[in-house]
C-alpha positions in Angstrom: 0.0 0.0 0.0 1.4 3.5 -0.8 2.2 5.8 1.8 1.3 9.7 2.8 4.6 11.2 3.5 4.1 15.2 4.9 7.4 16.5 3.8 7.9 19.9 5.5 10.7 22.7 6.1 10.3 24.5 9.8 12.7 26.1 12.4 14.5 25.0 14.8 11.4 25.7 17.1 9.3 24.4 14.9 7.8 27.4 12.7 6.9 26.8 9.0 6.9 31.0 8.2 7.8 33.8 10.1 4.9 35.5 12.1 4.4 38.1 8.6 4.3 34.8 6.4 8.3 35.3 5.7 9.9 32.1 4.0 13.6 34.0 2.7 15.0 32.2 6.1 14.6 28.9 4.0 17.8 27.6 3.0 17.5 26.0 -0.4 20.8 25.9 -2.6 21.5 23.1 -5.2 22.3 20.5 -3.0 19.1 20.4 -1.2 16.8 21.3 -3.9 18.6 18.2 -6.2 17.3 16.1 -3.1 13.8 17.6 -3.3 13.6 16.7 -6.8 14.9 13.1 -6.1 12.4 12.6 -3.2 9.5 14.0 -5.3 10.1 13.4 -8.5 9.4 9.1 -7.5 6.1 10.6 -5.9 2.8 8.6 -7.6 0.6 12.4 -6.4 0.8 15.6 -4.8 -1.8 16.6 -2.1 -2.4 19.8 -1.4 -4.9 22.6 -0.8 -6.0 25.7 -2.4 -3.7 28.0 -1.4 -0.9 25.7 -1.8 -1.8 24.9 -5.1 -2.3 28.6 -6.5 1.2 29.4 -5.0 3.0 26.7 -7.2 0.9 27.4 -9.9 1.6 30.7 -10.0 4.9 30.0 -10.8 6.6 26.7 -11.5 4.2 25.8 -14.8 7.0 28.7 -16.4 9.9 28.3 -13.8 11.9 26.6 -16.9 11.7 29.2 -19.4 13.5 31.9 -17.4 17.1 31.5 -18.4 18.5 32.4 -15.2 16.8 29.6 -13.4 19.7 27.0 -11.8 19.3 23.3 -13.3 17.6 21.9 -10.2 14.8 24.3 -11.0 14.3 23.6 -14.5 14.1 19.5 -13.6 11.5 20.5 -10.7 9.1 22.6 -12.6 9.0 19.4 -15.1 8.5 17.4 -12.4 5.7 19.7 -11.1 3.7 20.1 -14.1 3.7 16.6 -15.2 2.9 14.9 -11.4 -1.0 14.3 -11.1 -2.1 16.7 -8.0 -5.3 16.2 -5.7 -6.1 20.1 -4.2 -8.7 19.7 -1.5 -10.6 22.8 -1.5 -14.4 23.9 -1.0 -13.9 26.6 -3.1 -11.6 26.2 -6.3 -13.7 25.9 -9.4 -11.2 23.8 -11.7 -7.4 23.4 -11.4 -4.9 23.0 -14.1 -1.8 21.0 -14.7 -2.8 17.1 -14.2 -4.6 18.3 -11.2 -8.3 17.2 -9.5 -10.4 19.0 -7.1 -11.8 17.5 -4.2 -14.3 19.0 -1.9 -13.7 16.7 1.2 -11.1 15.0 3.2 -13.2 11.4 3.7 -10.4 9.0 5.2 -12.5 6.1 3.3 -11.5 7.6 0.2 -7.9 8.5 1.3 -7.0 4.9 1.9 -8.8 3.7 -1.3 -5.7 6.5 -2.9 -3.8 4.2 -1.0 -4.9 1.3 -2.1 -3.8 2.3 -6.2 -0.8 1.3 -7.3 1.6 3.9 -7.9 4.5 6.0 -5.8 3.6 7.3 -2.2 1.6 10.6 -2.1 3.3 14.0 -0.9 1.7 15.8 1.7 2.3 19.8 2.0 1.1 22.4 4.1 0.3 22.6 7.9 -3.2 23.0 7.5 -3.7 20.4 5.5 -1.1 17.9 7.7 -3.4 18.6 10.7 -6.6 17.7 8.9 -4.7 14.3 8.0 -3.1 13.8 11.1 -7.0 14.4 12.7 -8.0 11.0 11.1 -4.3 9.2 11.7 -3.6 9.0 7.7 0.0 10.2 7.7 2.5 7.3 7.4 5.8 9.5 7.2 7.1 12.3 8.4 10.2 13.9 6.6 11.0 17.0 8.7 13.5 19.6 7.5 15.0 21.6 10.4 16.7 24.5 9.3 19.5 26.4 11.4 17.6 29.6 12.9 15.2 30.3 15.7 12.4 32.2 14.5 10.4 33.1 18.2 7.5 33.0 17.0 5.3 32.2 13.5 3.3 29.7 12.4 3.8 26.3 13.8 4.2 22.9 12.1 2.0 21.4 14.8 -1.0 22.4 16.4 -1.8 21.9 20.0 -3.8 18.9 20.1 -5.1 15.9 22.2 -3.5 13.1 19.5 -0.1 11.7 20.7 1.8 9.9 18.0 4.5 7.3 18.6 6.8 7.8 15.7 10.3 6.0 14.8 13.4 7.8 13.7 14.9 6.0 10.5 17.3 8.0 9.1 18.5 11.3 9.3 20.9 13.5 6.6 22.7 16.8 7.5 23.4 18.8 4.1 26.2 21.6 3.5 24.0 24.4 4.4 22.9 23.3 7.8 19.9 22.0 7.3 19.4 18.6 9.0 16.4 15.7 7.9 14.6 14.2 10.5 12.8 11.3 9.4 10.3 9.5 11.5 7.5 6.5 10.4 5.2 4.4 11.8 7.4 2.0 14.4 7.0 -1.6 13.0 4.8 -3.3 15.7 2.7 -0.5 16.5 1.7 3.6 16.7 0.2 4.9 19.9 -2.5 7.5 19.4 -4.5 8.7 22.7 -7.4 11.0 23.0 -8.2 11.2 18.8 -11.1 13.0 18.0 -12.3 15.5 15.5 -13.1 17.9 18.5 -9.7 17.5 19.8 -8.0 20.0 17.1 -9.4 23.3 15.8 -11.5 22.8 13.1 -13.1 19.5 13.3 -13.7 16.9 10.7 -13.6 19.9 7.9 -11.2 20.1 5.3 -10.6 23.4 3.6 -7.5 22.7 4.2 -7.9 21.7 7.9 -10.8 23.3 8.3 -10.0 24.4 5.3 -8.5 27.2 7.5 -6.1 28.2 4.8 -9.1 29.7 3.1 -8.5 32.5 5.5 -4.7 32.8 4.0 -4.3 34.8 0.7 -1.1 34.3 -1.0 0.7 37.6 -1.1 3.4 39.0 -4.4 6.0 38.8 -1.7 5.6 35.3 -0.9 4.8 34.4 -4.5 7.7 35.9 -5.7 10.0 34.5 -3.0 9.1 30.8 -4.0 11.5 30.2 -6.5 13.7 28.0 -4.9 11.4 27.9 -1.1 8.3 26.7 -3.0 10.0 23.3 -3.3 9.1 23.5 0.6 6.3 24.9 0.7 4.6 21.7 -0.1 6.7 20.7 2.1 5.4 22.0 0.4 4.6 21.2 -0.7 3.0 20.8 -2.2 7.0 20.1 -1.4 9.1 20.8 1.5 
């Protein structure tokens, strides 16, 4: 069965973005972003929500045809438009680039995704994570810790009720710092305590859990600083 791997950049105290949505604290050079592209690129789907999905649409469909982009880009904005995408939205009428809309997050349906034969299936964005992680559907956790405190921001993890036994499999420290933390489902068993859609905010909705990230607008800045970030953003998103 394929997996749901949330593959995510954060601080060293766990913040995804700054508390003004900044991301230019992401460290992203070659080395890194060739990983990305390795990781993803064997990836059978991309889940993501709405705002995630407008932010990489807004620019990697084109990222190639700039002449200054570095050769990691080029490969992942091939890698982008090509891989088939499931955006979970209330709200997006249609969606380009191999991608499907779907208006729900129904766990039946997630492990019938599963179920199809294919690569695992990328998981990006916080919001989206903790809608997933609400109904225990995440089987991996690739976590990107990057070498700055931020103080404050917005978290990886909400507060919530769920505790999740996780094992540490591997780990990879590249040039610039960064350090890959990553955890799975321990062989004999996962503990999870006190699970319940009340536990977390939002509930059993899915706008991007809750679909909170309707709430989020992408902004120019942090469209136009997702060049080389956006690969995390899905984290990102989406990628990492």
């Amino acid at each position: 069965m394929r997996k749901i791997i949330l593959m995510m950049s954060v601080s060293v105290d766990g913040f995804i973005e700054g508390p003004h949505r900044e991301i230019d604290w992401h460290l992203v050079d070659d080395e890194l972003h060739s990983h990305f592209n390795e990781q993803l690129s064997a990836m059978g789907a991309f889940l993501d929500g709405r705002v995630t999905y407008e932010l990489m649409a807004g620019f990697w469909p084109t990222a190639d045809a700039d002449p200054s982009s570095s050769e990691p880009v080029v490969e992942f904005a091939r890698i982008w438009r090509e891989m088939p995408k499931i955006v979970f939205s209330r709200t997006l009428v249609r969606a380009d680039w191999n991608s499907t809309v779907v208006r729900e997050l129904v766990p039946e349906k997630i492990m019938e995704l599963k179920a199809q034969p294919g690569g695992d299936l990328a998981l990006g964005g916080a919001d989206l994570a903790a809608a997933f992680m609400r109904h225990d559907l995440i089987d991996e956790y690739r976590i990107y810790v990057h070498p700055i405190v931020l103080g404050q921001g917005k978290p990886l993890f909400r507060r919530s009720a769920a505790q999740i036994t996780l094992q540490l499999t591997a780990t990879r420290t590249f040039g610039n710092g960064v350090v890959l933390l990553h955890y799975q489902r321990p062989t004999s068993s996962t503990s999870i305590s006190g699970r319940t859609a009340a536990a977390a905010p939002g509930g059993g909705d899915t706008e991007e859990g809750a679909m909170t990230r309707n709430a989020r607008q992408p902004s120019p800045r942090v469209r136009g600083s997702r060049s080389a970030p956006d690969v995390q953003a899905r984290s990102r998103p989406c990628v990492p």
